[in-house]
N, C-alpha and C positions, 0 to 999 in steps of 0.2 A: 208908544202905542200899546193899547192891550195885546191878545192873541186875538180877539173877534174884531178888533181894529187890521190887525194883520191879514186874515183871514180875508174880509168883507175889502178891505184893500185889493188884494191877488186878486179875486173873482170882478174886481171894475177893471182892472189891469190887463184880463185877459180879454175882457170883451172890449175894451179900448184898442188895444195893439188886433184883435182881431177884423175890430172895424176899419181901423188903418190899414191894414193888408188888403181887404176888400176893393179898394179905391182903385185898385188897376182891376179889376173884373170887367169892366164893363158894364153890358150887358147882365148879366149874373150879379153883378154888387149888390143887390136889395136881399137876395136872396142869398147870396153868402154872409149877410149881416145879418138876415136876421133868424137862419139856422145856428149859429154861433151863439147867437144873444140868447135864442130860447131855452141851447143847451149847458150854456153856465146858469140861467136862469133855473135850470132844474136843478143843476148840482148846490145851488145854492139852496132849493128850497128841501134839497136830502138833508143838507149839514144842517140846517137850521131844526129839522122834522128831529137828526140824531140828538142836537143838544142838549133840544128841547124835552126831550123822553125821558119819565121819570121810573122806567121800567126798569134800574138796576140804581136806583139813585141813593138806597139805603146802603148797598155795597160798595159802591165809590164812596162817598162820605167816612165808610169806615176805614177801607184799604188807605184813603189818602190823608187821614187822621196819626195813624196807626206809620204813616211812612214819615212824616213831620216830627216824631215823639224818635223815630231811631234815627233819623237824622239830626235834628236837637241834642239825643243823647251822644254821638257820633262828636259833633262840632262841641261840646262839652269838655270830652270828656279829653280831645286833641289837646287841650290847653293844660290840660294837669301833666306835672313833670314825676316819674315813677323810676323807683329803683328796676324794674319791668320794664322793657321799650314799649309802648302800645300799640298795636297794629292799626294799619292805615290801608285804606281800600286799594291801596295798592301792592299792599302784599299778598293779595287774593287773586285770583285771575281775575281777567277784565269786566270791568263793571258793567251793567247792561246797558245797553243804549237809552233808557229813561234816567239813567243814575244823575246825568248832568242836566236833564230836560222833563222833569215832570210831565211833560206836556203829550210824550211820547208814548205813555202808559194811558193815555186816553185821549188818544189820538183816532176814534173809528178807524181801527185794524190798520192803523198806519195812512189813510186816508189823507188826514190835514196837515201831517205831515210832507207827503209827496207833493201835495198841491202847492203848498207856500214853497217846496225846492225845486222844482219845475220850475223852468222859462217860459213865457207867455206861449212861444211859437211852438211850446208844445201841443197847443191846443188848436192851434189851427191847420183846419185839414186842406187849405187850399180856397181856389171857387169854385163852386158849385152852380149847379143849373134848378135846384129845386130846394125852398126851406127846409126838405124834412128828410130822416137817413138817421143812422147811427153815427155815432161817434166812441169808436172804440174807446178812447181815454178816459172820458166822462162817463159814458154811458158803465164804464167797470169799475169806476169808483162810486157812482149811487148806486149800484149792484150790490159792492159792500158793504156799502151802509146801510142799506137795508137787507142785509146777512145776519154772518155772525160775525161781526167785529165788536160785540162786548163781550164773548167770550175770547177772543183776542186780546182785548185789552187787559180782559180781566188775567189774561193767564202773563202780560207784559209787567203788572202792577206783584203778581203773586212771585213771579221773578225779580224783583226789584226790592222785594220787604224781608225776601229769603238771603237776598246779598248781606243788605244791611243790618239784620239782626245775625249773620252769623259773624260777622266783625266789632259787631255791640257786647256779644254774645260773649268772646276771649275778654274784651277789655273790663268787660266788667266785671271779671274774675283778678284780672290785676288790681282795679281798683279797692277791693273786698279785701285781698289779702296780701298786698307789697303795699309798701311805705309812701305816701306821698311826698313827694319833694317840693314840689312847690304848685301853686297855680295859680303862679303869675301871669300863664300867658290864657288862660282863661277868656272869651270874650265877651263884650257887653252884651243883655239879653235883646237890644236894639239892633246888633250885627251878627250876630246868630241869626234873627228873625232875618234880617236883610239876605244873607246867605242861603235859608230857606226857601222866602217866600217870593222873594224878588230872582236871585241870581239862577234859582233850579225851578222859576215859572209855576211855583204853588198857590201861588195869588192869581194867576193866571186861569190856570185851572177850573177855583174855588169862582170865580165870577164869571166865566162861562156858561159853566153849568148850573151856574145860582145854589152851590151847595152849601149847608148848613155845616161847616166847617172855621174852626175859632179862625179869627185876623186878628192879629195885634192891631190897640187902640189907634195905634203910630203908621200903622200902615192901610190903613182905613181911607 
């Protein structure tokens, strides 16, 4: 499944499992079903309002452009064999928590992230005696969304292109001036892509947000 499969998934899952709990209310069951349903119904129409917003969408395009070309360059340059050892993102301190999940660098400030790691029962407050109330959980997650979680993200993304170009940064100075040995182990431009766009959720991303960002023909 996509991440908006994922996504649109968890949000039927909580008001599923939430309506299932309901059933021992009682008296109270309509109304604990249907405060529940209206307030994933809102969270759902925050994520959807966030996606959908094309208020920084010139910036993501380029940040997640700009992170596909030093990772490209990265997974490149791994397969050439050097009189130089090449360094590898692990000889830097720990990578940032988007390094293996794209998804995490524009994730509403960490938002859809939480949401899809959360257990349903996290969202259910019990039964209630009246449809309407806060709900701490929800109600501070469309809080954030409608914040500043793109200057969150943007500052996750701006961490993430700092890692990776300063580890592009050394090896391409080896590459420039030590001997090549070989590069045999080289990968096809088909598993690089895969590596990318598939295995670190840049495909993901790129069709969420409907951003004007290249796909390989092959992964179209």
């Amino acid at each position: 499944m996509s991440w908006m499969d994922d996504i649109n998934a968890k949000l039927a899952s909580i008001t599923a499992y939430c309506t299932s709990e309901a059933a021992s209310c009682g008296a109270n069951e309509a109304a604990t079903v249907t405060f529940h349903s209206n307030k994933v119904a809102e969270l759902q129409n925050a994520i959807s309002n966030y996606m959908a917003s094309q208020l920084n969408v010139l910036s993501w395009e380029s940040d997640l452009r700009t992170i596909i070309l030093e990772l490209y360059q990265y997974e490149t340059m791994q397969g050439l064999s050097t009189d130089v050892p090449l360094y590898t993102y692990g000889d830097f301190a720990s990578p940032p928590e988007a390094f293996n999940d794209v998804r995490k660098a524009f994730s509403g400030g960490g938002v859809l992230s939480e949401l899809l790691s959360r257990p349903d029962s996290d969202f259910y407050l019990g039964c209630l005696s009246a449809p309407v109330g806060s709900h701490p959980l929800i109600d501070g997650m469309i809080t954030s969304l409608n914040g500043n979680v793109y200057q969150i993200d943007a500052s996750a993304r701006a961490e993430l292109i700092g890692y990776l170009k300063r580890v592009n940064s050394y090896n391409t100075f080896v590459f420039l001036f030590e001997e090549i040995v070989t590069t045999q182990g080289v990968l096809e431009k088909s598993d690089t892509a895969g590596k990318i766009y598939t295995d670190k959720h840049v495909l993901d991303v790129i069709n969420a947000y409907n951003l004007d960002v290249y796909i390989p023909t092959y992964l179209r």
